[in-house]
N, C-alpha and C positions, 0 to 999 in steps of 0.2 A: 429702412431697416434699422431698428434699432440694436447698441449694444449693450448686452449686460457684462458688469463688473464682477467678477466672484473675489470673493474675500479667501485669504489666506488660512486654509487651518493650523489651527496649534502647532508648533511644531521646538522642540527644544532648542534653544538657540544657545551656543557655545561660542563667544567673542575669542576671538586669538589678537595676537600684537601685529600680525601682517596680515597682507592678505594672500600670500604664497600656501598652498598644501603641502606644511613642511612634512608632514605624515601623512600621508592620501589615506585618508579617511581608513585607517588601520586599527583606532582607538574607538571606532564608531560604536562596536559593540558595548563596551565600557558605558559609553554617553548615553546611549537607549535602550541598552536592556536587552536588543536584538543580537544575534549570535548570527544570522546572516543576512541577506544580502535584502534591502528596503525599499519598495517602492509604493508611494503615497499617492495620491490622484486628490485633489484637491473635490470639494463636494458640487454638485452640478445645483443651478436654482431647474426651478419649473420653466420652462420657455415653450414658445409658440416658434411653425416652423419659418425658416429667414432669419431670428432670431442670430446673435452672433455670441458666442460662449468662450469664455478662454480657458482652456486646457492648460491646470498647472499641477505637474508632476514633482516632487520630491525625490528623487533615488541615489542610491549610496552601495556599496557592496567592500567586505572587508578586505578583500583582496583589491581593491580599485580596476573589477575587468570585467566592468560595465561595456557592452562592446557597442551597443546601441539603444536608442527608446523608441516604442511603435506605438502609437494610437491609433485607434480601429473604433468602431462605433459597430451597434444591431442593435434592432428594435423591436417589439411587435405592438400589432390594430387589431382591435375587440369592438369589432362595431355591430351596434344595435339599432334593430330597424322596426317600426311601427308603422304601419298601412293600414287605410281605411278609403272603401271606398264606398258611395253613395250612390240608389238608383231610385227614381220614384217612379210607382206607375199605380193607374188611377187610385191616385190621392193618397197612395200608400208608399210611406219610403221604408227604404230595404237598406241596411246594413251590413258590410262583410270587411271582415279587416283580419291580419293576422300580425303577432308580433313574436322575432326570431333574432338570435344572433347569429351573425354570420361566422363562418370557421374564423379560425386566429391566422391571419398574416404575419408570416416573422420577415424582416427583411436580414438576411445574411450577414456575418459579420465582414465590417468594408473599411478599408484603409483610408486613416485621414492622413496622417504626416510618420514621417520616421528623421530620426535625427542620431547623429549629424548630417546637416544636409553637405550635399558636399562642397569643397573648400573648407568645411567647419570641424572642430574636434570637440569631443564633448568636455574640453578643459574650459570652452569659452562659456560652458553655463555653470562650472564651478562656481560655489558661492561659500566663502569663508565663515560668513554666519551661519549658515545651515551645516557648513561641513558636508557639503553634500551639492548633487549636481540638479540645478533647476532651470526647468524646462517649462516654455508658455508655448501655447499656440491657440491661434483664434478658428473657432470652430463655430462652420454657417448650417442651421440644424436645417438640414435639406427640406424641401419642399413636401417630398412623398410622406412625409410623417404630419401634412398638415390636415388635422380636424375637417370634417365634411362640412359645409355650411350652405350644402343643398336643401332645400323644403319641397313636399309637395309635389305638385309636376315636374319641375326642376330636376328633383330624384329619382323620382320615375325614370324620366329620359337619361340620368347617367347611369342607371344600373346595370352593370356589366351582366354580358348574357346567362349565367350558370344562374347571378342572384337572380333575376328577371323569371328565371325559367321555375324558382325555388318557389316565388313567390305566387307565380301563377300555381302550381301545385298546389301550396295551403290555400287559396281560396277558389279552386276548382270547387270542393266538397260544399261551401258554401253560395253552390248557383244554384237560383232557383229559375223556373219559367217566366216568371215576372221580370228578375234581373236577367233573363237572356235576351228576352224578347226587346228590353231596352238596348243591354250593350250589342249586341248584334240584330239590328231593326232587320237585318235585309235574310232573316230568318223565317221561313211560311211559322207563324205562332198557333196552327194546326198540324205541324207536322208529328207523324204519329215514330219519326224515328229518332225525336232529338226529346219529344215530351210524353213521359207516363200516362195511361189510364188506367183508372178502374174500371174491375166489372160490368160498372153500367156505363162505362165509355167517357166519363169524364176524368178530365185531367185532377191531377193530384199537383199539382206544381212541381214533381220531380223531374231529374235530367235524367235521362238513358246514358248509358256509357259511348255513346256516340253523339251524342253533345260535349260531354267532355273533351272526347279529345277536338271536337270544332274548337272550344276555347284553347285549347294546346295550340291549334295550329293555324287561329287566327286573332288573337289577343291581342294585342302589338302592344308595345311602351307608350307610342301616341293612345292610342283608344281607353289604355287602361287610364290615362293621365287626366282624358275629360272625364272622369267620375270619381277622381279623388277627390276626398273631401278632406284629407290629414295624409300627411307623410313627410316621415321624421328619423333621422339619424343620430345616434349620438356615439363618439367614440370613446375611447379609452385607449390613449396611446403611450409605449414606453421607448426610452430611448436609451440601452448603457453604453458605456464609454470608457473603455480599456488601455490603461496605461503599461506597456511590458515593456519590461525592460532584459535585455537578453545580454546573456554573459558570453564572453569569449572562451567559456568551456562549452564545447557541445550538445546539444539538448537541455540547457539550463537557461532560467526563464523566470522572471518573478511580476505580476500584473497582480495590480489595483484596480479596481472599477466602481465607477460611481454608475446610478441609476434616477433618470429624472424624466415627470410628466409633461404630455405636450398641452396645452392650455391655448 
């Protein structure tokens, strides 16, 4: 597991003679321009998941009744899927493939730390230079948010049932009696309720809607897997990351968020 360091942003820095808050941060507005109450989230880099991040918050409030700080994370997955699969029969190959993104996964927004943890007050992350109260914490970008690095059959066999089911759908419309007769051999390749004719009694290579749903209802993830010839994922994943800091007045509440890709 590696960890990544984040660097500090800007932040005005006011030197005093001690390090006591002889004004708890009452003058803040003065120093930044703010009239109320601050909270900064330091910027997130790009990470992969396992990765380790450290959460560094900034917050201040004129009154000094900052009551606690929360960090929370939620994410969402945009993942894009390509299939192609391959059948020959005499001496002719057949191609059918479709390419779709699957719906957006959001993962809910989910509690990493809150502080003071207890035994603690938020004076021990007072900081005289910042005039303000600063807060780290190391944050391990969970597993669920990591990138597919499936291929191929491999993908095939993890696709959850709804995609599985999506994906036979788009290339239902593309079976013809050539590619049935291959992916399901144990098919009479005379039969007149699965394959079209014409007038004069020959086949047209089309499927009857009773062949269809045979490939509904006998398709599998294995079967369809010996006839890939490509299959490919790619994501697009995000992750933000919520700094709030909540005041000891009721319903009052001030959050920062950074937002960063998983790689």
């Amino acid at each position: 597991m590696k960890k990544i360091f984040l660097l500090t942003l800007p932040v005005l820095l006011v030197f005093f003679a001690g390090c006591e808050k002889n004004d708890p941060l009452a003058d803040q507005g003065d120093l930044t321009g703010n009239v109320v109450p601050f909270n900064l989230l330091a910027q997130m880099p790009d990470a992969s998941a396992g990765d380790t991040l450290t959460l560094r918050t900034v917050c201040w409030a004129i009154d000094d009744n900052i009551d606690s700080v929360v960090f929370t994370h939620e994410g969402f997955k945009l993942r894009n899927f390509e299939i192609v699969m391959e059948t020959t029969f005499d001496d002719s190959l057949h191609v059918i493939s479709t390419v779709f993104t699957q719906d957006t996964i959001f993962t809910p927004t989910t509690m990493v730390a809150s502080y003071p943890e207890q035994g603690q007050s938020l004076n021990d992350f007072y900081q005289t230079q910042e005039n303000a109260y600063v807060i780290e914490h190391d944050f391990v970008v969970p597993e669920y948010y990591a990138l597919t690095d499936q291929t191929n059959g491999d993908l095939i066999l993890s696709l959850d049932e709804n995609i599985f089911d999506f994906v036979v759908e788009e290339l239902i419309p593309q079976f013809n009696r050539s590619v049935m007769r291959v992916v399901f051999p144990e098919i009479n390749p005379f039969s007149l309720d699965y394959f079209v004719v014409d007038d004069n009694g020959f086949y047209t290579g089309e499927i009857t809607p009773e062949a269809e749903q045979y490939i509904r209802d006998n398709l599998t993830p294995g079967i369809m897997a010996e006839f890939i010839s490509g299959a490919s994922a790619s994501d697009e994943t995000r992750v933000t990351v919520e700094s709030t800091a909540i005041l000891d007045v009721e319903g009052s509440s001030f959050t920062s968020d950074r937002t960063f890709k998983i790689i």
